[in-house]
C-alpha angles and dihedrals in degrees: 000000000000106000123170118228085240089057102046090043088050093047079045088058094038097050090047090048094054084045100062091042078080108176094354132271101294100053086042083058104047092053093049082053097053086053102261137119123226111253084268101056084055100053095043081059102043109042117048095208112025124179113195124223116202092010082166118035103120135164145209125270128220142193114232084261090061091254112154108235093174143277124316124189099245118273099250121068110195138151137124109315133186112239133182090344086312142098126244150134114293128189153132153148122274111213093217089079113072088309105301088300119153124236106239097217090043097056102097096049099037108044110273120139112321099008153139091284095051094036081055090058095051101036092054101032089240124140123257121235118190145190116203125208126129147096097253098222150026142195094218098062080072081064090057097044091054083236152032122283149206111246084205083065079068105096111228089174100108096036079064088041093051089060094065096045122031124024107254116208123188129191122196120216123160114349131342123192149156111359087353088071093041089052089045092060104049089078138108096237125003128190129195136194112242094242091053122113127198137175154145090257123353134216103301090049093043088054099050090037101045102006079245115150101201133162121236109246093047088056098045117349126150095255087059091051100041096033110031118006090037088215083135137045110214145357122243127204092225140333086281087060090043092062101046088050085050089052091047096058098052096043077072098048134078119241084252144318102298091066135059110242112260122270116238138202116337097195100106098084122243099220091052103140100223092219082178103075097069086066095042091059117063120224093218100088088213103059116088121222138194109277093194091061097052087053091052084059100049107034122071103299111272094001100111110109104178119214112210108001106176101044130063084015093178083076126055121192143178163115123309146165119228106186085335089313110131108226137175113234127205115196135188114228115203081177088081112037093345085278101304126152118254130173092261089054105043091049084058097053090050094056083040099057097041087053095057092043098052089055104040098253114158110231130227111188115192099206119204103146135145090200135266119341122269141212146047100302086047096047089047087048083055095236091170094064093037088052097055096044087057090048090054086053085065095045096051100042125126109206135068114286116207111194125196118192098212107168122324124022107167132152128346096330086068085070089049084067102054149020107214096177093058139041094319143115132212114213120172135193124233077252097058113113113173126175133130097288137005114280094243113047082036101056074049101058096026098056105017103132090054083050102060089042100062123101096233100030090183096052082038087056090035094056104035087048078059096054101051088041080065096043086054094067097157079211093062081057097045100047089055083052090245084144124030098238140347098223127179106266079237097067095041086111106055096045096051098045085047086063093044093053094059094033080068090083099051087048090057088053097053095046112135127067121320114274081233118087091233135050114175115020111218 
């Protein structure tokens, strides 16, 4: 077959232009008007170098009575991107074409599960960044394979593989649904618009399934995934937004579990004495205030990235830099419960902490907590299981634990904050109190009868609630050595940057995957 050079490089150009037409002009539209870019357009914003793998495979479409229309480029864009001044795998659907659904034959070559994109991640150790939108499936694809199929015959084994190798970071824009949504949420750290949907099945499906109506956004908006189901971590303005809190995360990761994460700026001085904090906690024991604010202070200036920050408030937990160390932080929060532990929160801190374990992030845990929570609501929401699962986050982790006893540590939660038989260290405030239960319920349950005997049951509680507050004394603790130090809130930072300094060379030591078979656990 003769060809001329002018000839091949113009059926090069024709072939790219048609490429980036994706699924035409008017669906190209109609996205730009409800506020989202094309695939392309994401990935031309978000990676600063981007080569393409499979630019022209393309495919024919059909109508549903196997009439052909034409060609279309194939659904999924994916290839080797700079990010965040890194390079990684980089890939997603773009909704134009036939909704984001995969072609079934193409799924190997163009990114779908288990494919090139993902086998890229693994193969060269990078992070792989994301963009979701798509309807999963699609009954059509059984027109393309000539039959029905098994989903189970769709491989999800690297998509787990990845989770213990190579940070995986998902962004929602638009709708995600079916497999789309399952492959959103088997990521480290996942981010959604706030006009994004995404469910198992949506609206159409819910109707014919359960004779539900049911709009969109009630079934699977971004406020019911980032506020109340936790499927997904945060919630972004815009796709803009979305990126730069993608970027964020990762500047805090390492490019997989065989390096330390980098270190980033020192100019936040160790030995800064936070004066704040004396004004951010209050001295009345009873008053709440705002965890994430008493992290800012502590933690490198500027540095305090929160992860989930709407669901499983009594918790609050984050990135952080401690002398350029990048750190996870767990907070209490007595804004929400009073800091008590219930199952949504605890289920964070599990993925939290594994998280942190899987890429080598020291973890400082602020602890101001009244115990597990308790009720109806919290025993139908199966707090006791959640809550030792998070405590055996803290058990199995690799990596050093700093606690700090800030105010309450009472019953089983206390053991979710620390891990004293391993790499970790135990520091307390002048504020701190511990004990089984808190002073007052308990005063309530252990000498109720007396209680109700007396002649003035209020002066009775009031009195005997004095007594064990005494009996608390956190010095009594640390005298017998119960906790490794009582320190000045002031000087929390420098101690603690002062431990993970010389915990560095211990992490070096332990690079590589978990001993463990699993790292995050969807």
């Amino acid at each position: 077959m003769s060809f001329t050079w002018k000839e091949a490089l113009t059926e090069i150009e024709r072939r790219r232009a048609a490429a980036r037409e994706l699924g035409g002009q008017r669906r190209v539209d109609r996205a730009h008007e409800q506020g989202r870019y094309t695939i392309r357009e994401r990935i031309d914003r978000a990676a600063t170098q981007f080569y393409e793998v499979g630019e022209f495979t393309a495919y024919d479409d059909v109508d549903a009575t196997g009439t052909l229309r034409g060609r279309l480029p194939a659904s999924y864009v994916c290839g080797l991107g700079e990010f965040a001044g890194r390079p990684v795998a980089i890939g997603g659907e773009d909704f134009t074409v036939r909704g984001g659904a995969p072609q079934t034959y193409l799924d190997r070559m163009k990114g779908g599960l288990g494919g090139f994109v993902e086998d890229l991640a693994h193969e060269y150790r990078i992070p792989l960044v994301m963009f979701m939108e798509g309807i999963g499936g699609d009954v059509a694809a059984q027109a393309e394979k000539g039959h029905s199929y098994l989903v189970s015959s769709l491989s999800w084994e690297r998509s787990y593989e990845l989770l213990s190798e190579v940070p995986v970071l998902a962004m929602v824009s638009g709708a995600a649904a079916g497999g789309t949504a399952g492959r959103t949420v088997l990521s480290h750290f996942s981010v959604m618009t706030k006009d994004s949907v995404m469910f198992a099945g949506g609206p159409p499906l819910v109707k014919r399934a359960m004779g539900l109506d049911v709009d969109k956004y009630e079934l699977g908006g971004a406020k019911i995934h980032t506020g109340i189901s936790g499927a997904i971590d945060n919630l972004a303005e815009d796709e803009d937004d979305a990126i730069r809190q993608m970027r964020t995360v990762l500047g805090y990761l390492p490019q997989n579990v065989w390096e330390l994460p980098p270190r980033g700026d020192r100019s936040d001085p160790v030995d800064r004495r936070v004066e704040e904090l004396l004004d951010l906690i209050p001295e009345n024991r009873r008053r709440p205030y705002r965890a994430s604010k008493m992290v800012e202070a502590i933690v490198d200036r500027g540095s305090f990235f929160e992860i989930g920050p709407k669901w499983g408030r009594s918790v609050c937990t984050g990135f952080a830099r401690m002398d350029g160390i990048p750190v996870g932080v767990v907070a209490s929060n007595p804004s929400h419960l009073g800091g008590a532990l219930d199952a949504a929160a605890a289920e964070k801190q599990v993925r939290f902490v594994d998280m942190c374990s899987t890429f080598h992030l020291p973890i400082v845990y602020f602890v101001d907590v009244p115990g597990f929570m308790v009720g109806p609501n919290a025993e139908r929401g199966n707090v006791v299981r959640w809550g030792m699962r998070a405590i055996q986050s803290l058990i199995q982790a690799e990596v050093p634990v700093v606690t700090v006893q800030v105010r309450k540590a009472y019953g089983m939660a206390v053991s979710a904050t620390s891990r004293p038989d391993g790499l970790s260290l135990r520091i307390a405030w002048p504020t701190a109190e511990w004990g089984d239960l808190p002073v007052e319920g308990g005063v309530e349950a252990g000498f109720k009868r007396e209680i109700e005997a007396a002649e003035d049951p209020e002066e009775y509680r009031r009195l005997a609630e004095e007594r064990m507050l005494a009996l608390a004394d956190p010095w009594k603790t640390v005298e017998a050595f119960g906790v490794e130090n009582m320190i000045d809130p002031r000087d929390t930072r420098e101690i603690v940057c002062a431990f993970l300094n010389a915990s560095l060379t211990r992490l070096r030591t332990t690079l590589g995957p978990q001993r463990r078979q699993w790292s995050v656990r969807p």
